[in-house]
PASEBA-1860 file (N, C-alpha, C; in nm, 3 decimals):
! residues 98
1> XXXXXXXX> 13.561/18.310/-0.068/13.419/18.332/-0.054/13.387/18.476/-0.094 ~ 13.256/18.487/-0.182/13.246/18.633/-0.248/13.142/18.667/-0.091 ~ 13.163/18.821/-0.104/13.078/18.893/0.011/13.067/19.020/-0.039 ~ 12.907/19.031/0.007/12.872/19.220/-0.021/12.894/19.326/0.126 ~ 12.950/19.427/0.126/12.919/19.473/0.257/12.873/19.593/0.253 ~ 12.813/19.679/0.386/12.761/19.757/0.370/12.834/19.864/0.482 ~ 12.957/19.964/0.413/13.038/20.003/0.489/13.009/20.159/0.518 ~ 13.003/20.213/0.638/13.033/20.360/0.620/13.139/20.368/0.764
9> XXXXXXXX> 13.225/20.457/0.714/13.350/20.445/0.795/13.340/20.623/0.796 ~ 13.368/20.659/0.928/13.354/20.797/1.022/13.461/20.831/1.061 ~ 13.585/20.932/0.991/13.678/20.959/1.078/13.616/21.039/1.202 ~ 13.688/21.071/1.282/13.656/21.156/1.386/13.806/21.235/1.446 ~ 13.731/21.353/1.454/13.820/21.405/1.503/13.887/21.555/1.396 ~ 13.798/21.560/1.299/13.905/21.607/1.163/13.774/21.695/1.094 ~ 13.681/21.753/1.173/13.519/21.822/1.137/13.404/21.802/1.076 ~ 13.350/21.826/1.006/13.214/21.805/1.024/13.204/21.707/0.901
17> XXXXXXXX> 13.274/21.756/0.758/13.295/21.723/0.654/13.386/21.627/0.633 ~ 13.330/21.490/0.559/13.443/21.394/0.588/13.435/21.368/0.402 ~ 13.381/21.433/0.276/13.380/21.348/0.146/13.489/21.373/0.114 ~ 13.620/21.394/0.155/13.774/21.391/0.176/13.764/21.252/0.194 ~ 13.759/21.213/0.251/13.809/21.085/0.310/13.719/20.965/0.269 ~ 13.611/20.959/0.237/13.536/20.907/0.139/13.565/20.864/-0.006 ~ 13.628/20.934/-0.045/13.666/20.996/-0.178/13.805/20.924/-0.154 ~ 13.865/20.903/-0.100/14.005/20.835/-0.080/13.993/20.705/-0.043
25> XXXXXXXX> 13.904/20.639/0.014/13.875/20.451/0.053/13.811/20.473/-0.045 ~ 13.744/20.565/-0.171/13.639/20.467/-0.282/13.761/20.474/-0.401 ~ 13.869/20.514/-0.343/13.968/20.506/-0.463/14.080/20.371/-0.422 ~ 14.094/20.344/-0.327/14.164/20.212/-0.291/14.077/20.112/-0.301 ~ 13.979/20.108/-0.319/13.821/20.003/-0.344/13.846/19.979/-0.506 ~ 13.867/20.109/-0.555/13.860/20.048/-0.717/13.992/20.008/-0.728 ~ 14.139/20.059/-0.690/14.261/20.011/-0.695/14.224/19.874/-0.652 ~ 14.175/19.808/-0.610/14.175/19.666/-0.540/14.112/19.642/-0.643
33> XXXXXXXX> 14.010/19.658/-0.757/13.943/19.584/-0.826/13.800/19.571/-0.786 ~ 13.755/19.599/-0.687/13.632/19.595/-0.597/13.473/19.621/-0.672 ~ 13.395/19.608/-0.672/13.249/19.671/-0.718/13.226/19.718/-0.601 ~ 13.188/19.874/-0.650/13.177/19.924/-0.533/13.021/20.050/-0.574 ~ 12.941/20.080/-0.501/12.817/20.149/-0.509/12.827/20.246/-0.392 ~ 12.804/20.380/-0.410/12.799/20.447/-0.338/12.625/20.461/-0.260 ~ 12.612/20.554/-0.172/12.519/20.555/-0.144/12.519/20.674/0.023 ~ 12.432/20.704/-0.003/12.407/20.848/0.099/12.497/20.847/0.287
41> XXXXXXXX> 12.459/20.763/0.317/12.532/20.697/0.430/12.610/20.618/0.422 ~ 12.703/20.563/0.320/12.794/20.460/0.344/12.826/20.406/0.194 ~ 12.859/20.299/0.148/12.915/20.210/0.015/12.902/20.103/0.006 ~ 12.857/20.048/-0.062/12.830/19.899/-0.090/12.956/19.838/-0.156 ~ 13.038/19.697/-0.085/13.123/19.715/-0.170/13.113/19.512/-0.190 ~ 13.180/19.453/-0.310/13.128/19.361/-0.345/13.247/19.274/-0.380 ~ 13.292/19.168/-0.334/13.440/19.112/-0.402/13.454/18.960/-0.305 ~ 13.602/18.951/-0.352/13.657/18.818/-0.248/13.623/18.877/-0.120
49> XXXXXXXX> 13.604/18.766/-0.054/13.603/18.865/0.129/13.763/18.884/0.163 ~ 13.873/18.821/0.159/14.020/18.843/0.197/14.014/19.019/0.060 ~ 14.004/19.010/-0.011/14.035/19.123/-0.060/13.928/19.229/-0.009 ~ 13.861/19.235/-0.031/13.727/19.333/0.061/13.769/19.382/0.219 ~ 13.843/19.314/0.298/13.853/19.327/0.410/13.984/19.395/0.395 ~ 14.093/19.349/0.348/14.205/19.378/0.304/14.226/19.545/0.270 ~ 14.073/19.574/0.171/14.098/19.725/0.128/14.032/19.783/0.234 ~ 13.929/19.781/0.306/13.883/19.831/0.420/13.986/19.863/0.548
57> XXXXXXXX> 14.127/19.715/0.544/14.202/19.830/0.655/14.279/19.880/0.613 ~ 14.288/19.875/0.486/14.420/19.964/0.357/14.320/20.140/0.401 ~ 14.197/20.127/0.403/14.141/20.231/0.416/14.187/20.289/0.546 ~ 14.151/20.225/0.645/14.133/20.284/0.802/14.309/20.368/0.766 ~ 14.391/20.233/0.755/14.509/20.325/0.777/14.535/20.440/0.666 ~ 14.474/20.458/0.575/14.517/20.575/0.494/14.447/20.687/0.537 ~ 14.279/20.685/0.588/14.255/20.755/0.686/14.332/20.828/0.780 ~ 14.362/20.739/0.883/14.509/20.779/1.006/14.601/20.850/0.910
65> XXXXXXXX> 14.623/20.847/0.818/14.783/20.901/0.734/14.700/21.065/0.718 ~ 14.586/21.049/0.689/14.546/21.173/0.686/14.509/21.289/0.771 ~ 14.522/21.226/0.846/14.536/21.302/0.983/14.411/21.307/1.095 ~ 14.320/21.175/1.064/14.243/21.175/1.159/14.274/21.089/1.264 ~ 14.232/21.111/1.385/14.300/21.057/1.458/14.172/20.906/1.541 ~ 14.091/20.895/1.518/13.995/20.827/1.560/13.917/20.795/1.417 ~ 13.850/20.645/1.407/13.770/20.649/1.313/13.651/20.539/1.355 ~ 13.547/20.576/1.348/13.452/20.439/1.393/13.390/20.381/1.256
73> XXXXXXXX> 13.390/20.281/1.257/13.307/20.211/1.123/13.199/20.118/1.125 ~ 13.105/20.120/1.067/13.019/20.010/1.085/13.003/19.950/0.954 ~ 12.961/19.789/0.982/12.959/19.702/0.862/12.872/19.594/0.857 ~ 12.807/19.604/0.772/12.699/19.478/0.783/12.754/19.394/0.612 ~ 12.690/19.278/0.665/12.833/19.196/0.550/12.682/19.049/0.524 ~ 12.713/19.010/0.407/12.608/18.915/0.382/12.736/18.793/0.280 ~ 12.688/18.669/0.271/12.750/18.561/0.214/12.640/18.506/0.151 ~ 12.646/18.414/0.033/12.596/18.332/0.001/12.652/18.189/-0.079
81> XXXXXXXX> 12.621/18.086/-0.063/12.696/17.966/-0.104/12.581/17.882/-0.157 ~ 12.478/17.932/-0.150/12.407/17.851/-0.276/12.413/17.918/-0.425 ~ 12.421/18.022/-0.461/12.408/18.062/-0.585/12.515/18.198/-0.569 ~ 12.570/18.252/-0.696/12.608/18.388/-0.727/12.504/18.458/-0.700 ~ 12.527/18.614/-0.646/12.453/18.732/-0.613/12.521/18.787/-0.589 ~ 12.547/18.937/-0.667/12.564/19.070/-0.665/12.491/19.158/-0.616 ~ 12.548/19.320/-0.603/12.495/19.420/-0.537/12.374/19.452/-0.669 ~ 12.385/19.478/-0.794/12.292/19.464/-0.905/12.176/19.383/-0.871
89> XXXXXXXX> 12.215/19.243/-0.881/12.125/19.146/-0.874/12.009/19.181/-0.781 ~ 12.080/19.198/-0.618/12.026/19.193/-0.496/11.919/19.363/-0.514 ~ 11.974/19.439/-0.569/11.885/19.583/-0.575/11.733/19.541/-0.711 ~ 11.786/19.456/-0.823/11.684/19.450/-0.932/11.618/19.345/-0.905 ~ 11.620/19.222/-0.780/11.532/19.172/-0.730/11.400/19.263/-0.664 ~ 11.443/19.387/-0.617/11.336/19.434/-0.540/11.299/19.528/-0.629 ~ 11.372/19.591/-0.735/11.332/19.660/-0.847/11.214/19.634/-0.902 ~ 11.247/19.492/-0.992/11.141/19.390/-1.040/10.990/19.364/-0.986
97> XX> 10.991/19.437/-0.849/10.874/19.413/-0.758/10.777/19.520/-0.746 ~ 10.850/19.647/-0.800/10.767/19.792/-0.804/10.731/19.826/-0.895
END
C-alpha cells in the first residue's frame, strides 16, 4: 500500500540545533528510494508504507548512533485505494485553485 506522511522527528537532548540530524534521515529517505519534500517543520515523505516506515526507524536509530539520547516524533500519514496520489498531485490540486 503506497502512503504519504507527514514526519518531523525531534532529537532531544543534543541543543537547540537539530539540521544535523535532519540532514541525515533525508539522506536514508533517498537511500531507500523514497520521494521525499522538505518543508519548514518536518518532510513529506511518499513510498510503499513497509518501506516508508522501515526508513523512519532506520532514522530514529541512526539518530541514537548520533548521540542523541531521546527523540520524539510526530506523524500524520494518509492512504488511498481508490486512485494513485502523490505529494505533487495532492499540493497542485490546491495550486490549481489560486
Amino acid at each position: 500500500m503506497q502512503v504519504i506522511i507527514d514526519l518531523c522527528v525531534v532529537p532531544m537532548g543534543v541543543g537547540v540545533s537539530v539540521s544535523r540530524y535532519v540532514a541525515a534521515c533525508h539522506q536514508i529517505f533517498k537511500k531507500a528510494g523514497l520521494k521525499t519534500q522538505l518543508h519548514a517543520y518536518g518532510t513529506n515523505i511518499e513510498g510503499d508504507w513497509d518501506l516508508v516506515f522501515a526508513a523512519v526507524k532506520e532514522c530514529h536509530e541512526h539518530i541514537h548512533q548520533m548521540g542523541a539520547p531521546r527523540i520524539t516524533t510526530t506523524i500524520k500519514l494518509g492512504t488511498r485505494v481508490d486512485r494513485m496520489q502523490g505529494i505533487d498531485d495532492k499540493i497542485n490540486s490546491v495550486l490549481n485553485l489560486l
